[in-house]
C-alpha positions in Angstrom: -7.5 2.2 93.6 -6.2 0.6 96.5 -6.6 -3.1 94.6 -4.0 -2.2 92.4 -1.2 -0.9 95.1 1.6 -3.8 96.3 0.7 -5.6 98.8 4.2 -5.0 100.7 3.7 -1.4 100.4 0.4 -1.8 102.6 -0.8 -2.0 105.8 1.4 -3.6 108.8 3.9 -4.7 106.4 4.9 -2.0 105.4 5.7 -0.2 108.3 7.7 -3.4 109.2 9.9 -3.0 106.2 10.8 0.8 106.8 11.4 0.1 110.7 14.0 -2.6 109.3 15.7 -0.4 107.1 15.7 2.3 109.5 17.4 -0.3 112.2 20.0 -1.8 109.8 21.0 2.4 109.0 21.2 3.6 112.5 23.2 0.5 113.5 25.8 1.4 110.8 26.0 4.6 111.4 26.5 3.9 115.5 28.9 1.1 114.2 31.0 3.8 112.1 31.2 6.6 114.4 32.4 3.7 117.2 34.9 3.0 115.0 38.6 3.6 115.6 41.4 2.3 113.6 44.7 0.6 114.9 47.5 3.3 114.5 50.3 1.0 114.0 53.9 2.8 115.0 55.7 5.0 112.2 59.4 4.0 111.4 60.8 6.8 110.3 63.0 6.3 106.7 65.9 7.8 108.7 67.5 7.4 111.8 69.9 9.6 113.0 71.9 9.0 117.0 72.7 11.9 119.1 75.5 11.6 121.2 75.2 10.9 124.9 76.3 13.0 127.1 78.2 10.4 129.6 77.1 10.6 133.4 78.5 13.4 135.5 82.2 12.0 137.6 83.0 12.5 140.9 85.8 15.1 140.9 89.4 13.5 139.9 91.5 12.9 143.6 94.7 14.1 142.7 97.5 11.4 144.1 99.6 13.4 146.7 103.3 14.3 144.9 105.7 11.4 145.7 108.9 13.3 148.1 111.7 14.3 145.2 114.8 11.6 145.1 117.6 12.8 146.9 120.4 14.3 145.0 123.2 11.8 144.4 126.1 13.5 145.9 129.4 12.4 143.8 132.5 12.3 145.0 134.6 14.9 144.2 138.1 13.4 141.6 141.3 13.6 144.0 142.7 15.8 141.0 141.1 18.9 143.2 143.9 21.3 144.6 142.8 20.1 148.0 143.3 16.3 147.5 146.7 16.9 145.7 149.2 16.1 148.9 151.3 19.6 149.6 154.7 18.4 148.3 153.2 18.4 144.6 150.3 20.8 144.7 153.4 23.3 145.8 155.9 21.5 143.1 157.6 23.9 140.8 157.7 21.9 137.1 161.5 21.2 136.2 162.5 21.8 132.9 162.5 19.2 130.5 165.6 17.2 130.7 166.4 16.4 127.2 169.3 13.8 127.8 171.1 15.5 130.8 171.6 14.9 134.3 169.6 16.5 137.1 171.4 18.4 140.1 169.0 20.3 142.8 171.0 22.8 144.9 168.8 23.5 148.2 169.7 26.6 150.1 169.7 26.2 154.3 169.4 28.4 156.7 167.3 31.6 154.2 165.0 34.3 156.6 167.5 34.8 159.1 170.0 37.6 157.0 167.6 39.3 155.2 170.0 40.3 152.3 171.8 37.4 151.8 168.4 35.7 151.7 167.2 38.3 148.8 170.4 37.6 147.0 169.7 34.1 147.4 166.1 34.3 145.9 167.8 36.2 143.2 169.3 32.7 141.8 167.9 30.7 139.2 163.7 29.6 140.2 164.9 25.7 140.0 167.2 26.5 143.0 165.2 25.1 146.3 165.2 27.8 149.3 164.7 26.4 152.8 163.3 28.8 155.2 164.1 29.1 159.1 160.7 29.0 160.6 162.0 31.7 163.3 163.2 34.2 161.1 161.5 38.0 161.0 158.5 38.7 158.7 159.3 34.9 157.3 155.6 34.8 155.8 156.3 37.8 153.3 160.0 36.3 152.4 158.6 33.5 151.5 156.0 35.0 150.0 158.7 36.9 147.6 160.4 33.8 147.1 157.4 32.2 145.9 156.5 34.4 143.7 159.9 34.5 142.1 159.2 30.5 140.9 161.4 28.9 144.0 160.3 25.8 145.4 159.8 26.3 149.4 161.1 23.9 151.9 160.8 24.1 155.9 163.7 23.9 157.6 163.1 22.1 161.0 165.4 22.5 163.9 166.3 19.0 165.4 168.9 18.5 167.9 172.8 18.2 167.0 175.5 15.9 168.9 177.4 18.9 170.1 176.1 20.1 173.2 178.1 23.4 171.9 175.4 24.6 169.6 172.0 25.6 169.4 169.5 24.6 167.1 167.6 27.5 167.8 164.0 28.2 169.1 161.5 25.3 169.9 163.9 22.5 168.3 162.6 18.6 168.0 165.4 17.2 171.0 165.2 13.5 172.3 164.0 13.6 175.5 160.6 15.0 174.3 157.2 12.9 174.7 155.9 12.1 171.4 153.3 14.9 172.2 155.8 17.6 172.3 157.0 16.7 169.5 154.1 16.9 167.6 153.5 20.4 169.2 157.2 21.8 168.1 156.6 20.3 164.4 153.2 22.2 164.1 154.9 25.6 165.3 157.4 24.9 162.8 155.2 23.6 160.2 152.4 26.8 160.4 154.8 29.3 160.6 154.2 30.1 156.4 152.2 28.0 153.9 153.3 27.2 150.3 156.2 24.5 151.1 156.4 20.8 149.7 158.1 19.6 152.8 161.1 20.3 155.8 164.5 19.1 155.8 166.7 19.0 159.1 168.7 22.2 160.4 171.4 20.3 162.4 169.7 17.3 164.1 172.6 14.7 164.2 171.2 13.3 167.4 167.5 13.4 166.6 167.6 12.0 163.3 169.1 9.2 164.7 166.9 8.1 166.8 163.7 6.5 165.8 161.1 7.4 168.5 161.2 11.5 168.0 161.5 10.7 164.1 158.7 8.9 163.8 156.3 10.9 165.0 157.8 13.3 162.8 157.3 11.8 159.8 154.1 10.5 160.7 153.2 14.1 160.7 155.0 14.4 157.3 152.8 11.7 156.0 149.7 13.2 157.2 150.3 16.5 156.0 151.1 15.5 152.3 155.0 16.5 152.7 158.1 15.7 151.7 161.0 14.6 153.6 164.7 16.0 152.7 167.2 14.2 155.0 169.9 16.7 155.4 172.3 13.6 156.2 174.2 15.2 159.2 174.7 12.0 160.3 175.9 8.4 158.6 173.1 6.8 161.3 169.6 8.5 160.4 167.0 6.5 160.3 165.2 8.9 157.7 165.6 6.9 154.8 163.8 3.2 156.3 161.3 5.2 158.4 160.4 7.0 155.2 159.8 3.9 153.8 158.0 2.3 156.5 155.5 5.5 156.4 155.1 6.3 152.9 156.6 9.4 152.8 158.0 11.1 149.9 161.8 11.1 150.3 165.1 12.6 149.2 168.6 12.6 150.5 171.8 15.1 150.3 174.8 13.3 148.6 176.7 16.7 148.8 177.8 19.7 151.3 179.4 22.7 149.1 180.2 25.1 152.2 181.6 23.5 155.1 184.1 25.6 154.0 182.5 29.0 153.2 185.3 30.4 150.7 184.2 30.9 146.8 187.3 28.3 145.6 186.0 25.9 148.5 182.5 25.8 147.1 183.8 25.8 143.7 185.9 22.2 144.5 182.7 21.3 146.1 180.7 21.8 143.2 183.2 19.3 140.8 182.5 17.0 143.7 178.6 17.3 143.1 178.9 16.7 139.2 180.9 13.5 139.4 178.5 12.1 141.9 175.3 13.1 139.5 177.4 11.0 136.9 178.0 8.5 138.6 174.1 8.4 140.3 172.2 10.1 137.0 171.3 12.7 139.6 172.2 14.3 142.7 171.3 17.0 145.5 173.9 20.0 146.9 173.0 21.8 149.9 174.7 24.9 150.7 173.9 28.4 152.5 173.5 32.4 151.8 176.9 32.5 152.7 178.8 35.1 150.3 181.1 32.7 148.9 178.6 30.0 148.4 176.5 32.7 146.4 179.0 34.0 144.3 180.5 30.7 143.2 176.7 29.5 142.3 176.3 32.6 140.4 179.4 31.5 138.2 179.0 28.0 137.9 174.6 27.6 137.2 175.2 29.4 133.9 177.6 26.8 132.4 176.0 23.3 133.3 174.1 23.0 130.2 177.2 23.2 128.2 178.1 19.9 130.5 175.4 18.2 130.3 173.5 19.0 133.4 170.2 20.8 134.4 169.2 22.5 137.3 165.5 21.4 138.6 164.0 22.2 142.2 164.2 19.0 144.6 161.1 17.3 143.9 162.0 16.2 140.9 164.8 14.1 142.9 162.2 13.2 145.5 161.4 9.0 145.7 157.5 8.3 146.4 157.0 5.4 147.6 153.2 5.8 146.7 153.9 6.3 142.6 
């Protein structure tokens, strides 16, 4: 029996076979279990970005505020009541004239006799009163006088030729330094408010001469007044000082009471219309004198019928500045 068996199967040989086989199957299976596979990276299909959240700031240094702008400061128009000089910001308006003549009547001498001076502020509001400045309670009259529409002047007491009368208290006389002057003027001229100006009581002499006068109406120009030249003298050197200063300026052409009677003032007042003729315009002083009163009370009531109208003084008044 053991003829017939294969000779590989037998002996030495065989066991040589099965050793290889058994070498070639544990060497696989060491080989397999050693084995690890590449894992290559996985791309996902889909790729979706998150939004980053961007590196914390330092906190934000405010700027200190820049200083506000100063506030532009614009000058006020010189249409304010207190730019508008005194002898038109105290102006009464004149009616229109429609084609006539103009005539101003100025009454002298008001706040000394009361009554005569309240008749006299009973006239028509275009007739010009001119207040004493020493007269009693003179604020109040004028006050009244005011408020019944009549234009307000000062009037000034300067010194006359005579040495026979008196101007009155604190008059403007020649032999004066300039700074008395000044000092009478402002007594005078602050006495009452509301006036457009100062004409002369008296002041032949002083109107004459042109060192007292022009301090005076240097003071006029700095004040914002008028000047009425009373024209007590045929020499004043109102009218070219005037000039010379800029001052506002008017003149008398006519007296109507040198002569105090009612048919004096009444010639006078024929006077006054031919010269308004004659000029296209004129100014009439005249006083609370009974006579002058009544005869103005008579005679303002026809001058329309004439041609004429009755406005305050201003509207006769020359600026040199216009």
């Amino acid at each position: 029996m053991k003829k017939h068996l294969n000779p590989w199967l037998g002996g030495g040989r065989l066991r040589l076979v099965v050793s290889g086989v058994l070498a070639v199957a544990i060497g696989a299976a060491v080989g397999w279990l050693a084995y690890t596979p590449e894992r290559k990276p996985v791309t996902p299909r889909y790729t979706a970005t998150l939004p980053q959240r961007p590196p914390p700031q330092p906190p934000a240094v405010r700027p200190a505020p820049e200083p506000a702008p100063a506030p532009v400061v614009v000058p006020p128009r010189p249409t304010t009541p207190q730019q508008v000089p005194a002898w038109r910001r105290y102006a009464v308006a004149p009616p229109p004239l429609e084609g006539r003549i103009p005539i101003a009547i100025v009454i002298d001498d008001v706040g000394l006799d009361q009554p005569r001076s309240r008749r006299a502020a009973e006239l028509p509001p275009a007739v010009t009163l001119s207040f004493l400045p020493y007269g009693n309670a003179i604020d109040r009259q004028v006050e009244s006088a005011r408020g019944k529409g009549h234009e307000i002047l000062v009037h000034v007491s300067m010194e006359a030729d005579s040495k026979t009368v008196s101007p009155g208290p604190n008059a403007l006389t020649v032999d004066l330094a300039p700074d008395e002057v000044a000092k009478r003027l402002d007594w005078a001229l602050t006495r009452f408010t509301g006036y457009v100006g100062f004409n002369n009581h008296m002041g032949s002499r002083f109107t004459s001469q042109e060192p007292g006068m022009r301090v005076v109406l240097q003071e006029a120009r700095k004040r914002g007044l008028l000047f009425l030249d009373s024209k007590t003298a045929p020499e004043t050197v109102g009218a070219r000082l005037s000039r010379e200063f800029g001052v506002p300026f008017a003149a008398r052409d006519v007296f109507l009471d040198n002569d105090m009677s009612e048919a004096a003032v009444q010639k006078q007042l024929a006077v006054l219309e031919s010269v308004a003729r004659r000029d296209r315009g004129a100014i009439a002083i005249g006083h609370p004198h009974d006579g002058t009163l009544t005869a103005l009370e008579a005679w303002i009531p026809t001058l329309a019928a004439r041609g004429f109208v009755l406005v305050p003084v201003t509207a006769l008044v020359k600026d040199p500045n216009s």
